[in-house]
N, C-alpha and C positions, 0 to 999 in steps of 0.2 A: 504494500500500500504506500501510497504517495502522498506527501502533504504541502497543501500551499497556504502557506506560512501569509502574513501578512505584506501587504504590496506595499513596499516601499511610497511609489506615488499614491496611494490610496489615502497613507498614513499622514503625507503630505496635505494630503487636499483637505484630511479633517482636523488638523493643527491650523490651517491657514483661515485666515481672514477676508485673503482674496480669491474672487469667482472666476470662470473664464470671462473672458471676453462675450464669447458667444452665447445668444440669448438660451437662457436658460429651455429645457426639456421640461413639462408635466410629467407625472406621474400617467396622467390622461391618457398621454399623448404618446407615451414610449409603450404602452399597455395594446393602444391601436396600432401604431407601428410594426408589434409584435407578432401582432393578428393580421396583419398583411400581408408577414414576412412569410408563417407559416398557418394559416387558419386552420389547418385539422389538426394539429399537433394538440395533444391534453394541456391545459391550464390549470385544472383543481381535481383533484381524486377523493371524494368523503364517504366511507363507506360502501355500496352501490353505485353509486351516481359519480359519475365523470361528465365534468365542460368544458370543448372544447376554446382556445384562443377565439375563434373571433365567433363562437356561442355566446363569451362569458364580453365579448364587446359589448355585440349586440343588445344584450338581455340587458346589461348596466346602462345604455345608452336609452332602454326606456326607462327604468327603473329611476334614472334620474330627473328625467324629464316628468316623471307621477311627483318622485319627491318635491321637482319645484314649483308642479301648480299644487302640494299641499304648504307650500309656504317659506323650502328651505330656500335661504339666501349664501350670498357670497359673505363667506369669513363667519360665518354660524356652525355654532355644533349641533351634531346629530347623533345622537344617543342611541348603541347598539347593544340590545339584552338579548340578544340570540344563543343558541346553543351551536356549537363548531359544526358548521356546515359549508356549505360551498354559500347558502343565503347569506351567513355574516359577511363571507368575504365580498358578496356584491354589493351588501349592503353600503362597503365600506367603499368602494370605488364607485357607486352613484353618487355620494356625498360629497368625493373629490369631483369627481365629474360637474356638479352643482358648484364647486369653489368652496365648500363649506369640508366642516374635520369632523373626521369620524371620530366619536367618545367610544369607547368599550365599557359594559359592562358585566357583571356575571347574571345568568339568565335564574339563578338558582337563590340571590340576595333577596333574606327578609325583605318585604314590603315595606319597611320603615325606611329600613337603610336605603334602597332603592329609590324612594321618593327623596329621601335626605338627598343625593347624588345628582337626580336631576333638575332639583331646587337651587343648585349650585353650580350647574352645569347651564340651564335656561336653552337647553334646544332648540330650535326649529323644530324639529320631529325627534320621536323616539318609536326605535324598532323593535319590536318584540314583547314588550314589555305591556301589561295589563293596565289599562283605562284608569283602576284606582290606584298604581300604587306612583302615575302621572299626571294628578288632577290639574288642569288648566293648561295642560298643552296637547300637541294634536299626536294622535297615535296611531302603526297601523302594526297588524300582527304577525305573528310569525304565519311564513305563509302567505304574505301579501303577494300580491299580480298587480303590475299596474292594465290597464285600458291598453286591450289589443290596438285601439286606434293609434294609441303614441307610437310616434316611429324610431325606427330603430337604428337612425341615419347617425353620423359622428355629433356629439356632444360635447363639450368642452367651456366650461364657465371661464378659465383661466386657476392658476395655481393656488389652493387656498394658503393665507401667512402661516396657519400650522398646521404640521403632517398630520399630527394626532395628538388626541388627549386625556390621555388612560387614566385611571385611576391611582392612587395609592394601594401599596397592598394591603388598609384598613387592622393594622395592629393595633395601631389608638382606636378604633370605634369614629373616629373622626372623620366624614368626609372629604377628600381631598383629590385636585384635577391639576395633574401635569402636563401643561400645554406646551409641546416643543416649539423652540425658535425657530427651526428647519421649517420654510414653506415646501408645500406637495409638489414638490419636483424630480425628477430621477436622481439627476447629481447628489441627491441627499438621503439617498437609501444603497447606492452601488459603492461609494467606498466603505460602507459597514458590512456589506456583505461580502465584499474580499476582502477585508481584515479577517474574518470569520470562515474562509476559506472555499466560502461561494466560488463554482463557475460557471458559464454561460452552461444555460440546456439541463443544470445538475434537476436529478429527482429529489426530492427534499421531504422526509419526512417530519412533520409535523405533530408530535403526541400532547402539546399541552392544550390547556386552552386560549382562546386566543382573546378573551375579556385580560387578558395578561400580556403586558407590554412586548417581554420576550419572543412569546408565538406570533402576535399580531405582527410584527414588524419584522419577524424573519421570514412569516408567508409571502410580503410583500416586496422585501428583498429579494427573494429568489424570484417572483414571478416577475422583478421586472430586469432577472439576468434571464430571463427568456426560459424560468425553470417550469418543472411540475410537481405542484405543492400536492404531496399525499398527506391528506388532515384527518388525524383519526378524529371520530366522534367522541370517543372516550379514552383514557388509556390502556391501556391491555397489555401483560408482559410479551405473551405469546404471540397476540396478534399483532406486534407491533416487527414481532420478528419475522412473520407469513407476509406482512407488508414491502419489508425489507428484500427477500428472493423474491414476493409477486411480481414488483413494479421496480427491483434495479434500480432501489435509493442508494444513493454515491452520498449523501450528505445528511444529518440528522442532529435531531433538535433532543436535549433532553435534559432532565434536573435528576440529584444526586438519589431521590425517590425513586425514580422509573429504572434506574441504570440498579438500584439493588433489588427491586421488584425481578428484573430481568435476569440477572445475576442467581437469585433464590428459585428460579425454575430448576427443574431437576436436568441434568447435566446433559443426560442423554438427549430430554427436550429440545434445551437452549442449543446444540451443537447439532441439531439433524437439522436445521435448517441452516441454507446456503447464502452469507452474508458477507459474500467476496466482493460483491461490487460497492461494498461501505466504502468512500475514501476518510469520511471525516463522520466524528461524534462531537458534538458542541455540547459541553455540559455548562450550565451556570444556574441564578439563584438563588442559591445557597452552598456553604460547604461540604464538598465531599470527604467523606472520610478515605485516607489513605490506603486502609487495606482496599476497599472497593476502585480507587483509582489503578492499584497495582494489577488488579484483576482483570480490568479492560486492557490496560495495557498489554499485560500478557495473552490475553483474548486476541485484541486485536490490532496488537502494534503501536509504539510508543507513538510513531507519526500520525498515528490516526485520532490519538482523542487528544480532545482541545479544548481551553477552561479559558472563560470570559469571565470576570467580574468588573461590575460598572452599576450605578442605581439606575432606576429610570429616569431621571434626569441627565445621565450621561456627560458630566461633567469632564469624566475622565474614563478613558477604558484599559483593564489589561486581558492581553491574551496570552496562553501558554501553552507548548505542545508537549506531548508527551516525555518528550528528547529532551526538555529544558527541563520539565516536571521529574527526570530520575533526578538528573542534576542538583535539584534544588529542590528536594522532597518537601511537599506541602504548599508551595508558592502556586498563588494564584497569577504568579506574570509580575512584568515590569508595564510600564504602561506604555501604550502605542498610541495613544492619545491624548491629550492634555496632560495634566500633571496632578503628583499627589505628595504627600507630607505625611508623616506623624509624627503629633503634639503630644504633650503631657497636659493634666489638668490647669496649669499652670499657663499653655500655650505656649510652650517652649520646646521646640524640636527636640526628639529622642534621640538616643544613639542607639545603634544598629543593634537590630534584639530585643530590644524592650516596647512591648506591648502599648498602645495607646491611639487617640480616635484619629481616626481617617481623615485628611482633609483633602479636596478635592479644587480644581479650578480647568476650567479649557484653554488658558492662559493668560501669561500678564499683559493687562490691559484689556483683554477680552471680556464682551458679556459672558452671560450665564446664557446656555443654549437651553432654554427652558423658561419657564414663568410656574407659580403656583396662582389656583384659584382657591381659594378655603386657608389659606396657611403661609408661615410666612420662612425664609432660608436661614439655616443658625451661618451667619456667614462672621470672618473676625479683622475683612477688609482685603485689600491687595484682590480681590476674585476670589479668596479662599470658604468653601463653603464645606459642611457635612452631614452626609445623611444618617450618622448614629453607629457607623460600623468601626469597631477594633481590631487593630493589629497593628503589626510590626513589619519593618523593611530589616533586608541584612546589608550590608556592603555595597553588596553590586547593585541596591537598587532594584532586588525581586521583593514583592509587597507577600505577607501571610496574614491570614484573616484571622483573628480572635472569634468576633460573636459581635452581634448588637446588643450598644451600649444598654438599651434599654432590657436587656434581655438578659442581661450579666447578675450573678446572685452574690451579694454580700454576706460571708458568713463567716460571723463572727472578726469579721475585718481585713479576710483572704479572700480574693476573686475568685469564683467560679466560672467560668463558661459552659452553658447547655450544650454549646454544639461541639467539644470535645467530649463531654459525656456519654452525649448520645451517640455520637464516631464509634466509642469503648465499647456500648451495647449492643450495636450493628454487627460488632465482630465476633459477638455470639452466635451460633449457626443457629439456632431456631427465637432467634428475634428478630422480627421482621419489620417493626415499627416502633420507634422512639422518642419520646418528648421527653425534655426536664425543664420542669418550673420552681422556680422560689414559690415556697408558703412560711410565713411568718411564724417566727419563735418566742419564747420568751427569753432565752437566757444567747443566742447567736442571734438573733435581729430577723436572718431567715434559713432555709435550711434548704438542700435540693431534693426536691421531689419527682419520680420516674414515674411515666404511664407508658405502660410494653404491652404492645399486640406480641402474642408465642405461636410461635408453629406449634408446641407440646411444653406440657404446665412443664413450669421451673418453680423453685423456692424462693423467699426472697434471700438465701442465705449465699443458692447456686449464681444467682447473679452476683452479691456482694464478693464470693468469693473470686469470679469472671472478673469483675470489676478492678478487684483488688491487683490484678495482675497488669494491669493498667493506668491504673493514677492513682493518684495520692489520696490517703485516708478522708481527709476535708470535703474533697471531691463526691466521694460515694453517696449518691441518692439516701437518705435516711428514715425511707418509705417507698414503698413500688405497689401501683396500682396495672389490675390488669386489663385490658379494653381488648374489643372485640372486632374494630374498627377500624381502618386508617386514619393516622393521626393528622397527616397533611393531604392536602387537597394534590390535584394532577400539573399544579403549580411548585410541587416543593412545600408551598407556604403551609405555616398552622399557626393559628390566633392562642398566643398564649396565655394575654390578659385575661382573653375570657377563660382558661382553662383554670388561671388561678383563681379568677372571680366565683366561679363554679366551686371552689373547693373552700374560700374563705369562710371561716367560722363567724357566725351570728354575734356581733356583739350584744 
């Protein structure tokens, strides 16, 4: 297997400040182009149903024109509550098509939270999403058609000012909308996608969802290097492997969740299927634990897998491939885009090794390639901004990630990190899902607490003693709860707050 590493001018063009000359491309516009070039060629794969390049023109070029006699304008968002379909994804280029950004949301968010998002969001239209939990804007449902009369001739409003405008991944319970600086144009999705090891034509499988920054924006990376986005409907360990020899994906999308999901099928399973023509794995997210990166690796070649970390605001990005990843066991990269720091509480840069928060900028002098709607940036000046994540650089300049800040357990006045914890637990062979939260003590302030999905019962002594072979006493969970459930959603993500809130004792 071969890997293409990050393009030098790619890298260029997203450190720089300056455009071409030449009038910029739509996102529109390079989509119709595409479907010129090649109209039978597949565009979107989701389950059943395949659309072809110039099917999935066509069909967006009405689908927009419905949207804008229901009201969408140039520079409006449009609010999409759909579930992973090839419909989100039109959804999401009629909207460009109209000059207006597509918002994502999850189709599956309480009603509250829901109306909270598009209360704060103010759409033009909202797709999927049910009448009451959007009272006073205009709605149409999963499943809409526009009027066979609209035509289905080229449409193009011009470039909206932003690509998109995803959401937070709602840890705080707090609504909040991150609206890129990047207007919908090609130039500003093809150098992410060759940092990321994108090439023209690659098949691109898709497992998360795409109301998540991640998916939505690597779907549309590839489809406008001229790829074919296989999007599953759900995750599946198996199915994502049958996907894999079906449809001759060369490129794949995934978080440190699905890669051990995959990883935990039974040996003979995972290896009777034929997944020679993978060139590249992109994992990002969250932190992967080590042994499970070691595992791909040897699976499928150092060159082939490859760790992005960046928030969605993408201030700053690193990538790392497998071959740098022995090298520098545990590094999420150095960065290939903007820049980064870490401070002490103090704001005073670390020396190399020592753990402390993230600071991030696209560079000196530069905006922030971003805006919040709901919230405002912990920034400390000079461009330097952070979105709550920990860790430490060494020497050379490779960044390793601690944990989030807010996520970090004080006990009794030594740090804990969950997500080395739950790494320690993962490396149990019959635990297949791991959370650890702070719950409140009286005599250490809080204490770490383990909730484990098991393949087959354990003690809570066999894990203590598991554990014990792995970190330090302080560290060890001081309570283990059993669940029967996935802990994290097909994002990686899981809501901790609420996990500890659920468990806090009734004053």
């Amino acid at each position: 297997m071969t890997h293409v590493g990050p393009h030098k001018e790619e890298v260029r063009r997203l450190n720089s400040e300056t455009l071409s000359e030449a009038p910029p491309q739509t996102l529109v516009a390079r989509f119709a182009e595409l479907a010129q070039a090649a109209p039978d060629r597949p565009a979107i794969t989701c389950g059943a149903d395949t659309i072809t390049r110039i099917e999935l023109d066509r069909r967006t070029n009405r689908l927009a024109r419905a949207y804008q006699e229901l009201g969408v304008t140039k520079d409006s968002f449009v609010t999409i509550g759909l579930p992973n379909s090839i419909e989100f994804l039109a959804a999401a280029i009629a909207a460009w098509k109209c000059g207006a950004t597509p918002q994502p949301i999850s189709s599956r968010l309480p009603g509250r939270e829901t109306a909270a998002i598009i209360a704060l969001a103010e759409p033009t239209l909202v797709v999927g999403i049910s009448e009451q939990d959007a009272p006073g804007f205009t709605v149409v449902p999963p499943g809409f058609e526009p009027s066979a009369d609209l035509s289905d001739s080229a449409f193009d409003m011009g470039a909206a000012a932003s690509l998109k405008a995803p959401t937070s991944g709602g840890s705080t319970g707090r609504p909040k909308l991150i609206v890129a600086g990047d207007r919908a144009e090609a130039d500003n999705l093809t150098p992410f996608a060759r940092v990321q090891g994108m090439q023209d034509d690659d098949t691109i499988l898709i497992t998360g969802p795409l109301y998540h920054n991640a998916p939505f924006t690597l779907s549309f990376c590839g489809l406008s290097l001229g790829g074919h986005i296989v999007l599953m409907p759900r995750f599946d360990a198996a199915e994502s492997l049958r996907l894999i020899e079906t449809y001759d994906v060369t490129w794949m999308y995934a978080v440190p969740t699905m890669m051990n999901r995959i990883w935990r099928l039974p040996e003979s399973e995972r290896t009777s299927y034929d997944v020679s023509s993978l060139r590249n794995v992109m994992h990002m997210a969250a932190p992967c634990p080590a042994w499970l990166k070691h595992a791909w690796i040897d699976w499928l070649g150092a060159e082939a897998v490859l760790e992005l970390y960046a928030g969605t605001e993408v201030q700053s990005v690193t990538v790392v491939n497998g071959v740098e990843w022995l090298a520098h066991p545990g590094t999420v990269g150095r960065p290939v885009v903007g820049e980064m720091i870490v401070l002490g509480p103090d704001g005073s840069p670390l020396p190399a090794g020592e753990v402390g928060e993230i600071w991030m900028r696209r560079g000196e002098g530069q905006a922030a390639p971003y805006r919040y709607i709901g919230a405002e940036a912990q920034t400390i000046g000079d461009g330097w901004e952070t979105v709550g994540d920990m860790g430490s650089m060494d020497a050379e300049g490779y960044l390793y990630l601690a944990d989030r800040k807010s996520d970090m357990i004080v006990v009794g006045g030594a740090n804990v990190y969950p997500a080395e914890v739950e790494a320690a637990l993962l490396e149990h062979p019959q635990v297949s899902s791991a959370v650890v939260i702070g719950l409140e003590h009286e005599d250490l302030g809080h204490v770490p607490h383990a909730l484990v999905q098991l393949e087959t019962p354990l003690t809570d002594d066999d894990l203590r003693d598991h554990l014990a072979e792995h970190l330090a006493r302080y560290k060890i969970p001081r309570s283990f709860e059993r669940v029967t459930e996935p802990l994290r959603d097909d994002a990686g993500k899981v809501r901790r707050a609420a996990l500890v809130a659920a468990r806090k004792k009734p004053t």
